[in-house]
N, C-alpha and C positions, 0 to 999 in steps of 0.2 A: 324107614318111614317115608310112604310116599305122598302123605297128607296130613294134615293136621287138623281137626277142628275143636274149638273152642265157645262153651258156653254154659246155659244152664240146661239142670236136667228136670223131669218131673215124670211120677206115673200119671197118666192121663185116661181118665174114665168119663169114657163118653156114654151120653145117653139121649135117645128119642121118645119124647113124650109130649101129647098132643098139649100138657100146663104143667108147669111146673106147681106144685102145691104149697099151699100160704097157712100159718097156723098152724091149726092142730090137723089140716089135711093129712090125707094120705093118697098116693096115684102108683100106680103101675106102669113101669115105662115098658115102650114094646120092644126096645133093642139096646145095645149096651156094647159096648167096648172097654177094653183093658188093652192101652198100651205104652209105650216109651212118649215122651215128649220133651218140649225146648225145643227153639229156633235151630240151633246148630246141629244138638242133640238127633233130630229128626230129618236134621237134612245129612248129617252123617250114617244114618240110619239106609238112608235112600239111594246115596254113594252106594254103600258095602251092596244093595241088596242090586247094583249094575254092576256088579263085578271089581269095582275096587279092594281097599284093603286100609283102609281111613284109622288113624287115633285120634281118640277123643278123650279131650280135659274138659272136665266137668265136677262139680262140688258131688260129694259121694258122705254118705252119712254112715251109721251103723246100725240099722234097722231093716227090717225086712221089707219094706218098700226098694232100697238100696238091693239087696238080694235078689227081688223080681227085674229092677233095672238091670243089674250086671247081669245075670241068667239069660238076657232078651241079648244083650251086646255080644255075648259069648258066642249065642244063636247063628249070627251074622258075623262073625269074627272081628267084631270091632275091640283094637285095643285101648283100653279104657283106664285113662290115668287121673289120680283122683284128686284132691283139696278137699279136706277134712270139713264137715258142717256135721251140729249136732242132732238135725232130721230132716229127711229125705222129704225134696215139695211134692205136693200135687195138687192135681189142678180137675175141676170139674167143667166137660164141655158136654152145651145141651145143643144140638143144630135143629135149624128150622127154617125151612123155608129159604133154602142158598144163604142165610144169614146161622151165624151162631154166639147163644151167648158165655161166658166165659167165669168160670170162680176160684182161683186160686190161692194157695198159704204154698208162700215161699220162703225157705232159710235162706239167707245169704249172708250170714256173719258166717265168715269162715275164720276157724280155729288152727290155720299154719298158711305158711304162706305158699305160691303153686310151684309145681314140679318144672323145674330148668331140663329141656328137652332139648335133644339136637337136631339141629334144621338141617343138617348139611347135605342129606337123600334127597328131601322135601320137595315136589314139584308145587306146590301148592298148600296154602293156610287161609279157613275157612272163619272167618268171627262172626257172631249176631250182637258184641257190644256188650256182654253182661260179662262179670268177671273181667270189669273195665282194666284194672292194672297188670293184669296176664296178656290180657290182648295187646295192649299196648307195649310192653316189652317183647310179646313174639311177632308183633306186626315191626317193631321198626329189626327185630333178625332177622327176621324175612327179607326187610328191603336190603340189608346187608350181604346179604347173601343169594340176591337176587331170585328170591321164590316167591309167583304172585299170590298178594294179598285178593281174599276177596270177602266183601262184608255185604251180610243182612242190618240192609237199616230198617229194622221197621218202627224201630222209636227211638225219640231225642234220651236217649242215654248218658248218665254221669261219666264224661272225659269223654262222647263222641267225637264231636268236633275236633280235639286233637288228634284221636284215633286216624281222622279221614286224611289226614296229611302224608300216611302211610297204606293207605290202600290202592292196591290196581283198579281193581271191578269194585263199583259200587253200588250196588239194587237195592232202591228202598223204597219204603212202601209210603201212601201216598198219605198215608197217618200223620207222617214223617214231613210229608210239606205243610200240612193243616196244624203242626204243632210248630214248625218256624215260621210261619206264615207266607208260605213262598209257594207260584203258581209252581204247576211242574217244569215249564219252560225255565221258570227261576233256578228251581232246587239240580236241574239238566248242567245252568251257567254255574251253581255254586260247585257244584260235583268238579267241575271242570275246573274253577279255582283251586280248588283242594289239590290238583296236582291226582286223580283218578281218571286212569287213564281209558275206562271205559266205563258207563253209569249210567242207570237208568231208573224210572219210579213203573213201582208194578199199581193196577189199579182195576183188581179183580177180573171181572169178565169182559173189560175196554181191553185187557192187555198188557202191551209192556213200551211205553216210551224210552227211550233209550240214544244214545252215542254210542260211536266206534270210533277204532283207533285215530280214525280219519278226521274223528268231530264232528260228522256228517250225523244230524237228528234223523231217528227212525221209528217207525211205530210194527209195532209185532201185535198184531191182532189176538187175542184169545180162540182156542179152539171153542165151538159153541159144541157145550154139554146140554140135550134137551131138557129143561126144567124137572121134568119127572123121572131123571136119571140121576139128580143133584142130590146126593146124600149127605155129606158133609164136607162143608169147604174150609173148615179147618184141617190146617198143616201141608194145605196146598201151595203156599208158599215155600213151606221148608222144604215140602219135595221139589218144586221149584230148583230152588238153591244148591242142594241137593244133586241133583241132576245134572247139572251144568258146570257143574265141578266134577263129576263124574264121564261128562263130555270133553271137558277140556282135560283132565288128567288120560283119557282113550287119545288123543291128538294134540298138543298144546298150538298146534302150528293152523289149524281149522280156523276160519272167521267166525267168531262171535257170534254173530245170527245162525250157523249153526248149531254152537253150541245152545242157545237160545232157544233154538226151534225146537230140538230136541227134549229143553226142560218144558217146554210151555206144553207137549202132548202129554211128559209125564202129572205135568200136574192137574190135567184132562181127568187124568187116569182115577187121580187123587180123590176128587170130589164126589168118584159116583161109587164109594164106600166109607165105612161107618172106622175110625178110628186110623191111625197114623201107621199101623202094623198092615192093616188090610188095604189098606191105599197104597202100598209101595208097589209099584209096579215095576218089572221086568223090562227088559230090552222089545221083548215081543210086546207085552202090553203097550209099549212106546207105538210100536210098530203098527200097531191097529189101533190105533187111537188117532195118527198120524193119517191112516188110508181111511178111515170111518166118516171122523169128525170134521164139517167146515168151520174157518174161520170166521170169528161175530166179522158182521158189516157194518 
């Protein structure tokens, strides 16, 4: 095992339609996706499809949503370890206008407790905070066994804050400061409290604020995607995440901002396609995304 990650899972169907309908409406949407989703889920997703070889724990049901999820993992050779729930979520996403909005039924009572994995290959373990008492028992083996943690914050989570005591890399989204009420420059100092040893808050098309090992504040600007190339900016993040754990398990020895630079064109990539399957982008799609697109000013 050369990576781990950890979270929830969801099929995720997306769709484009100029209104959503009210009542006894009825509308025709003009585009439509079917695919994998979840914070971790998706950015392990994004890993496999740069060439890694990532497992992924995740609650796994007995239904044929469950079926379509393992079938798409298999696709990409992720190995897929499970925690009993008794139905598979999903999640309805409608994008519009660089913004999207979001409808989901999630299970999360899980029915046994998670699968004790061994870390001891591991270059890297990946959490977005759901499936709080997994993460936390594999984040402090991790630190045992000195394999960096890195976590999706993108919301105040039951047992984050403990969780953060145990992570390397910490990226959270800016949701994340608006719900502890902390500037980014704050949630930068808190990160840093926590004993994470690099952290930063993402904040769409501003980019990525950030520390390095050094402690030194930096700002990573977003690649500028033309407005009328923006199809959906959901799971831009998880390819994000994704990506950068995919850079750093290619070189663990590279500076951050590398690895950084690298997610931030993947997640270019991401938003000027419709579902989280068709957004994954390639090493080349990196690669032109990186020579194409400038950075917002």
């Amino acid at each position: 095992m050369d990576a781990l990650f950890i979270g929830h899972a969801y099929i995720d169907v997306s769709m484009i339609a100029d209104a959503l309908p009210h009542g006894d409406e009825k509308s025709v949407a003009k585009d439509y996706a079917v695919s994998f989703g979840g914070n971790s889920a998706t950015a392990a997703f994004a890993c496999a499809k740069l060439g890694q070889s990532p497992d992924l724990l995740i609650p796994v049901a007995r239904d044929w949503l469950a079926h379509m999820f393992l079938d798409m993992a298999a696709t990409y050779g992720l190995r897929v370890h499970s925690r009993r729930v008794a139905r598979s979520s999903l999640s309805f996403v409608f994008p519009h206008h660089g913004q999207r909005a979001i409808l989901r039924a999630r299970d999360d009572t899980y029915l046994q407790s998670f699968p004790r994995l061994d870390l001891t290959s591991a270059k890297l373990l990946h959490l977005d905070g759901h499936m709080g008492d997994a993460a936390l028992y594999y984040a402090k083996a991790a630190r045992e066994k000195g394999v960096l943690v890195s976590l999706d914050g993108g919301a105040l989570r039951p047992g984050l804050l403990e969780l953060l005591n145990f992570v390397d890399v910490a990226i959270v989204a800016k949701d994340l400061c608006r719900q502890m009420s902390l500037s980014e420059l704050e949630m930068l100092a808190f990160l840093k409290e926590k004993g994470c040893r690099v952290g930063g808050v993402t904040n769409g098309e501003k980019g990525l604020l950030w520390y390095d090992l050094d402690g030194d504040t930096q700002n990573l600007p977003a690649l500028h995607v033309p407005a009328e190339k923006v199809v959906d900016t959901s799971g831009a993040g998880d390819v994000f995440h994704g990506a950068y754990c995919a850079s750093f398990l290619d070189d663990p020895t590279a500076p951050w901002r590398e690895h950084f630079e690298f997610a931030n064109a993947a997640s270019a990539h991401k938003v000027q396609h419709l579902g989280n399957e068709a957004g994954l982008p390639s090493r080349s799609d990196i690669a032109l995304a990186r020579r194409r697109l400038d950075t917002v000013i």
